[in-house]
N, C-alpha and C positions, 0 to 999 in steps of 0.2 A: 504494500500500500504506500502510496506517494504522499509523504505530508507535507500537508500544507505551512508555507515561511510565512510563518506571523513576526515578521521586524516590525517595529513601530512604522506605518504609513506613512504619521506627519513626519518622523524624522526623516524617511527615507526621501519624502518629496523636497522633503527642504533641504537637505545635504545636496539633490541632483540638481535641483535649483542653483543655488549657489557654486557649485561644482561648472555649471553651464555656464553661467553669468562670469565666472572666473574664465573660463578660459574665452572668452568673447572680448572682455577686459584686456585679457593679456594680447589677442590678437591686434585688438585696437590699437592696443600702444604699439604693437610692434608695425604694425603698419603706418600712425603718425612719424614714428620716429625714420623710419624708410622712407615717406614722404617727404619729410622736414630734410633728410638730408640730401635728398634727391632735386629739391629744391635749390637749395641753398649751393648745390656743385653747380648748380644750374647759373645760378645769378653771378655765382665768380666766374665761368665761363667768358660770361657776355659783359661783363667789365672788363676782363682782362681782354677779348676782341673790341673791345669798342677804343679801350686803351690807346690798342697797338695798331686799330686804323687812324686815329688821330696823331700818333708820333708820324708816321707814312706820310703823312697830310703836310704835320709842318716839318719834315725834311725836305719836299719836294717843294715848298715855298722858300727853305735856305735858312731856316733858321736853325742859331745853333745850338751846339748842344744843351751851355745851362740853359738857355730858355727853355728846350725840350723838355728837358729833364723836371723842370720846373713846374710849367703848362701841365705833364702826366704824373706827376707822384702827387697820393695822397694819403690821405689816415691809414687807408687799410692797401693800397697799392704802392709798394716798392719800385724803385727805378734802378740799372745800372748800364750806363752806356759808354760803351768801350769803344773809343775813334780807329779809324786804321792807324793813325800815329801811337796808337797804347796811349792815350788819354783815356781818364776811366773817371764818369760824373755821375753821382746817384747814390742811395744808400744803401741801396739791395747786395747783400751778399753775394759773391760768386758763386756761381752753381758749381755743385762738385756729388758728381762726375760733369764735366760737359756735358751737355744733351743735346742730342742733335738739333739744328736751326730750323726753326719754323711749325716744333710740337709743342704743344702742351703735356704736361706733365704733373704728379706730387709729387710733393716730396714733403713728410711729414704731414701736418696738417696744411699746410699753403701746395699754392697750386701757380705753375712756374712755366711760361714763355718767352721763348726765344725766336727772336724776327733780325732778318736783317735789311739794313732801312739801303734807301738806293745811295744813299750814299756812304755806303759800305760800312759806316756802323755798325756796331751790334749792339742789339736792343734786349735786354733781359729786365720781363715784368713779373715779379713777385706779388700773389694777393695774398693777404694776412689770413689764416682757418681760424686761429685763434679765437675770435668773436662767436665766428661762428660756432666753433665746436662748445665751448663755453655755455651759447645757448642753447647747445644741441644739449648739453650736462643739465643744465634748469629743466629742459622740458620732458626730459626724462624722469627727473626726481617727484618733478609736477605729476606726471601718468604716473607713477608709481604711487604716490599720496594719494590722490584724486580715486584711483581702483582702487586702492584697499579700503578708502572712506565706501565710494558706491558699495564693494562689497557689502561690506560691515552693517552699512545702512539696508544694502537688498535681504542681507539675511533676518537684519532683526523685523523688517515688513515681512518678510515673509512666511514668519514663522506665525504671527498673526493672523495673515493671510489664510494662511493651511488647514491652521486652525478653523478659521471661519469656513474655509472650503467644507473641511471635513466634519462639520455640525452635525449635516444629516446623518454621521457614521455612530457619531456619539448617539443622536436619538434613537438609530437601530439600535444600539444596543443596551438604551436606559427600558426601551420598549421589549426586549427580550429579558433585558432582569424581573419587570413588571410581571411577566407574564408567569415568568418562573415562580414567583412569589404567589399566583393565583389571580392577578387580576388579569382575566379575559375579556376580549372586545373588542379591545384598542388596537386602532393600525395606523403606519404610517398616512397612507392617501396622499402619494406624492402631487402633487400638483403640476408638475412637466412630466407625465411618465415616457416619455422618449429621450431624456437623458440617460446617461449611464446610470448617476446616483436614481433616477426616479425610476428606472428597469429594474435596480437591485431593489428596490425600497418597494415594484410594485412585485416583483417575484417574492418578496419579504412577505407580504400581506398575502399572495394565495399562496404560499404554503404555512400560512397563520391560518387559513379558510380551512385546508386540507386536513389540518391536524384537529382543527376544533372540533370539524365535522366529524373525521377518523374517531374523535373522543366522544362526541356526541353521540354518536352512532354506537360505540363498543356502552356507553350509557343507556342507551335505549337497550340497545340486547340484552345487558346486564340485568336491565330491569322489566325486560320480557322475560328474563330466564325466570328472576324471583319470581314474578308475576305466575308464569307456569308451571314453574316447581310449588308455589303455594295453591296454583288451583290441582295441580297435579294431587298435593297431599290432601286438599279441602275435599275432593272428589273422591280419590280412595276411603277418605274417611267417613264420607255416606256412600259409599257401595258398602264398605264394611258394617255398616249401624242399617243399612237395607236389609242387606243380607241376612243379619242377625235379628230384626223383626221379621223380615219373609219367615223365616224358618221357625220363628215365636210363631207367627201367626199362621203358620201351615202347621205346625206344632198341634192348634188344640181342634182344628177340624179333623185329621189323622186320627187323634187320639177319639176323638168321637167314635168315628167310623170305627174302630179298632174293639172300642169299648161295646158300641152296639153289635158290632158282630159276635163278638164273644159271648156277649148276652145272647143272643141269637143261637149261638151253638151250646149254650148251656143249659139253657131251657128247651133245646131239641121239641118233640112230641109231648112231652110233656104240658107243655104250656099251653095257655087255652088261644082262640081262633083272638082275640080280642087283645093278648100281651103279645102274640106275635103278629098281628098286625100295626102295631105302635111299634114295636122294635122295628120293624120295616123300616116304619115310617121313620125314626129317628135316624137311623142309616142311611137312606137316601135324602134326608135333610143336611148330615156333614159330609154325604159324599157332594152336593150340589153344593153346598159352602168354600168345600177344597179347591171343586172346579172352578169356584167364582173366582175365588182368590186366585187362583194360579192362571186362568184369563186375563185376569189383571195384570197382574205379575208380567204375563206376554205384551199385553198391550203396552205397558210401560216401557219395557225392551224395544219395540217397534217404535217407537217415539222415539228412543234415543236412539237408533239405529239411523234412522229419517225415515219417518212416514211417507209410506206412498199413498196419495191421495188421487182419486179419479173424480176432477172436478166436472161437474153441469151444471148449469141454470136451476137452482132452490130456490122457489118460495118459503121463507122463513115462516111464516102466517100458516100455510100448511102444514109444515112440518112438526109444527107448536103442536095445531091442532089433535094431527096424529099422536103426537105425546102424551096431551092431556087424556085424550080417549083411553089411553091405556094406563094410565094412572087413574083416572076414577076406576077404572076395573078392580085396581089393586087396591084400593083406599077408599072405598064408599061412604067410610066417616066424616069425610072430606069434603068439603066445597069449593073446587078448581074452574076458574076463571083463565078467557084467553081472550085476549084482546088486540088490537090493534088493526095496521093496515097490512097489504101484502106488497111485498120487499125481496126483488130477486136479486141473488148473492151467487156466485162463482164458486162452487164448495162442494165436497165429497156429500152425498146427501147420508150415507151411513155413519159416516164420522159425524157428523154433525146433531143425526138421531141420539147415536151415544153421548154424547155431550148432555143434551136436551135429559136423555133419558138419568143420568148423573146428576143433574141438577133438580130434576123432579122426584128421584129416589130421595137424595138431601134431604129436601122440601118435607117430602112425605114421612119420613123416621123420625125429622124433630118438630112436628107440627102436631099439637096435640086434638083428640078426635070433636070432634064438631067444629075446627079451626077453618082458616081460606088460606089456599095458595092461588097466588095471579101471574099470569105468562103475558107480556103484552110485547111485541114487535113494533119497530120504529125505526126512521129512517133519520139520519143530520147529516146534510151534506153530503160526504165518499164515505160514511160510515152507518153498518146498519146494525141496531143494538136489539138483541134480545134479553128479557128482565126478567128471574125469576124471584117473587116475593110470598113473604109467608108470612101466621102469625103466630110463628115461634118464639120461643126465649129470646133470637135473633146471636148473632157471633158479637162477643165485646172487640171495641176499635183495635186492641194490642194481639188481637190473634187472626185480623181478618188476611193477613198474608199468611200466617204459619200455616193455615188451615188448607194451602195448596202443597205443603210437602206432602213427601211422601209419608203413610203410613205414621200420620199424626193425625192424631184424634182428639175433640175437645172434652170438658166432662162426659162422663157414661149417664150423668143424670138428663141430659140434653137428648140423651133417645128417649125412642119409645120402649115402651117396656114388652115385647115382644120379641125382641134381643136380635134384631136385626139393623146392629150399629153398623155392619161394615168393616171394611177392614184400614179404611182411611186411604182410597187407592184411587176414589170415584173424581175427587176435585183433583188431584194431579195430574191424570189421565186428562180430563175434560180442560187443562189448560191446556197442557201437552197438544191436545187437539186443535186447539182454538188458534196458538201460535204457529200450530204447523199452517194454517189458513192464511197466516200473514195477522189475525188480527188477535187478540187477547180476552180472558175472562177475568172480573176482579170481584171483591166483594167491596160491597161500596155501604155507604150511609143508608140505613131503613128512611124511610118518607109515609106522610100518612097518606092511607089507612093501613099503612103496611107495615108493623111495630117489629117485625121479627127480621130473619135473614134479608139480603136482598144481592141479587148475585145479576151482572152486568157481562152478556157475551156480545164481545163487537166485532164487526168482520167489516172487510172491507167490500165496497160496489163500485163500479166501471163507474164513470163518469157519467154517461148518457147511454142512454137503452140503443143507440146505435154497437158499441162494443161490443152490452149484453149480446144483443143478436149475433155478432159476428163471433164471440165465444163458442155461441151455442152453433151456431154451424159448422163450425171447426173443431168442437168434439162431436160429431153426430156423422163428420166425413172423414 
């Protein structure tokens, strides 16, 4: 793995900074001082010709030598003119070596011509370097001062500079301690993201997104797991407590059956037409209890399974009707009422019987005799309610949900006394049914004249009887 050089940034940009600036400096001067002296060879050149065409000038007018000599020497140009007779006027030193007539030359820092005049003089011009090189020494010391001040001065801006450059670096990473510490949310939001700093600052912030979300996400599972590991356990824990009434309550129908056939077989012939026809009958009273329960028991399976439902067009007002007919049958003590209008629903018409039939049993065990139970049908809107109402004891407010578990049952004094309480399997089943439909059963607040139970089944309806029809075509083809 390649690691990454973490050198301090600001230092390294300001070290290269400066490092540049230095050597730009140092070019500079070397190129003034190359210029200054290229110059300056330049300008003695062209005095020492200008000189040596004005001695030419006045030898050819006759003048002599000290005037010559006189006329061209000055502060910085030497003279020494040597007659053919070895006359010798001027203060320039003799050139040594000779050098040939008519070059220029240095020698040291002066710069040194030799002419011969047409009248055969010889003309040697000496220009002083001294000055110059002198000034060439100041203007050296000067680039040399001057660059080490600019340096001195670029570095200490620049370090300021770099500083301020590199701000955004600092808030990445005051923004990444924050984050470390727990405070989530915050992000850069470069404002030029097409800079460098604003590309790193907006790559900064999505994988600020990436990570939150990776966390949010491993949060939510985390808390889908608990979530399902507790319904997981909440669930196991009534199949277990079902299980364990199932078998209570197939328990004492069993033990009936069991007990009366025994009886049955111990009273053989002996017993007269009169006790073995009640043992009979007690026998196929708990063998029809077992079967009921244990229908139950299935029908509850089938709900949790998913119910298969074969819906048609129900009239609910019918199907009431048919109900009530066969509970007066069963309860002639009873005065049952069915009212309403007719109300067609989307629904298994068997399932729905069972429901009916469940709520009317209810009805019918805790309703005592010369009492009224009332079915009335109703429509509000997309929903259509069937009502069953009695003038029982009625269920108290704090049990009217518990009363749809399973295999809970309210006081024993709340039946009839006929001992056909059930096995508390009827209102479970009968929701089961109703949600399977899409719609639900509750037990809601009594209303007068109806002081006892009162149990609300709501199902949903099409919108418009255009639907209805088209439902019903389309189970029928």
């Amino acid at each position: 793995m390649n690691r990454l050089r973490t050198a301090s940034l600001r230092r390294r940009v300001t070290v290269s900074s400066v490092l540049v600036l230095t050597v730009v400096v140092l070019l500079l001067a070397v190129f003034t001082d190359v210029l200054f002296a290229a110059q300056s060879n330049r300008e003695m050149r062209a005095s020492l010709l200008e000189r040596t065409r004005l001695a030419e000038q006045l030898a050819r007018r006759g003048a002599g030598p000290r005037e010559l000599v006189m006329r061209i020497e000055s502060a910085t140009v030497k003279v020494r003119l040597t007659t053919p007779a070895g006359e010798v006027f001027g203060h320039a030193e003799p050139p040594d070596p000779q050098p040939p007539v008519g070059q220029l030359y240095r020698s040291g820092d002066d710069l040194v011509s030799v002419r011969r005049l047409p009248s055969g003089a010889e003309l040697v011009l000496v220009a002083d370097g001294g000055p110059v090189t002198n000034a060439q020494r100041r203007l050296r010391r000067l680039l040399v001062i001057v660059g080490l001040f600019a340096i001195g001065i670029a570095a200490f801006v620049l370090t300021g500079t770099v500083r301020l450059a590199l701000a955004p670096l600092d808030s990445m990473t005051a923004l990444a301690k924050s984050i470390t510490r727990g405070d989530r949310g915050r992000r850069l939001a470069p404002d030029r993201p097409n800079t460098e700093l604003g590309r790193a600052a907006r790559a900064f912030d999505e994988m600020l997104d990436a990570l939150e979300g990776t966390e949010r996400q491993a949060r939510q599972a985390e808390a889908l797991a608990r979530h399902a590991e507790s319904v997981a356990r909440a669930s196991e824990g009534r199949t277990r407590r079902f299980v364990a009434d199932a078998a209570h309550e197939l328990r004492t129908p069993i033990a009936g059956v069991q007990a009366a056939a025994e009886a049955v077989l111990q009273a053989g012939t002996q017993a007269g037409p009169g006790e073995r026809e009640r043992l009979h009958l007690l026998l196929i009273r708990e063998a029809r209890r077992a079967g009921r329960l244990v229908e139950d028991l299935l029908s509850l399976a089938r709900i949790d399974a998913g119910l298969e439902l074969h819906r048609e067009p129900v009239d609910l007002l019918a199907l009431a009707v048919a109900a009530v007919e066969r509970t007066r049958l069963l309860a002639p003590a009873l005065t049952i009422e069915v009212a309403g209008d007719p109300v067609l629903v989307p629904a298994d018409p068997e399932r729905i019987a069972q429901v009916l039939a469940n709520l009317l049993d209810n009805a019918r065990r805790h309703t005592p005799d010369g009492g009224r139970v009332g079915v009335r049908v109703t429509r509000s809107g997309g929903v259509a309610e069937l009502t069953v109402t009695d003038t029982g004891p009625g269920v108290p407010p704090a049990d009217r949900e518990r009363i749809f578990d399973r295999l809970v049952r309210l006081d024993r004094s709340r039946a009839r006394a006929d001992g056909s309480d059930g096995a508390g399997l009827g209102l479970a089943i009968a929701r089961g049914i109703a949600r399977a439909h899409g719609g639900d059963l509750r037990c809601t607040d009594p209303a007068p004249p109806w002081p006892g139970a009162r149990f609300t089944l709501a199902l949903p309806v099409p919108p418009d009887p255009l639907a209805l029809g088209e439902l019903q075509f389309h189970l029928r083809n």
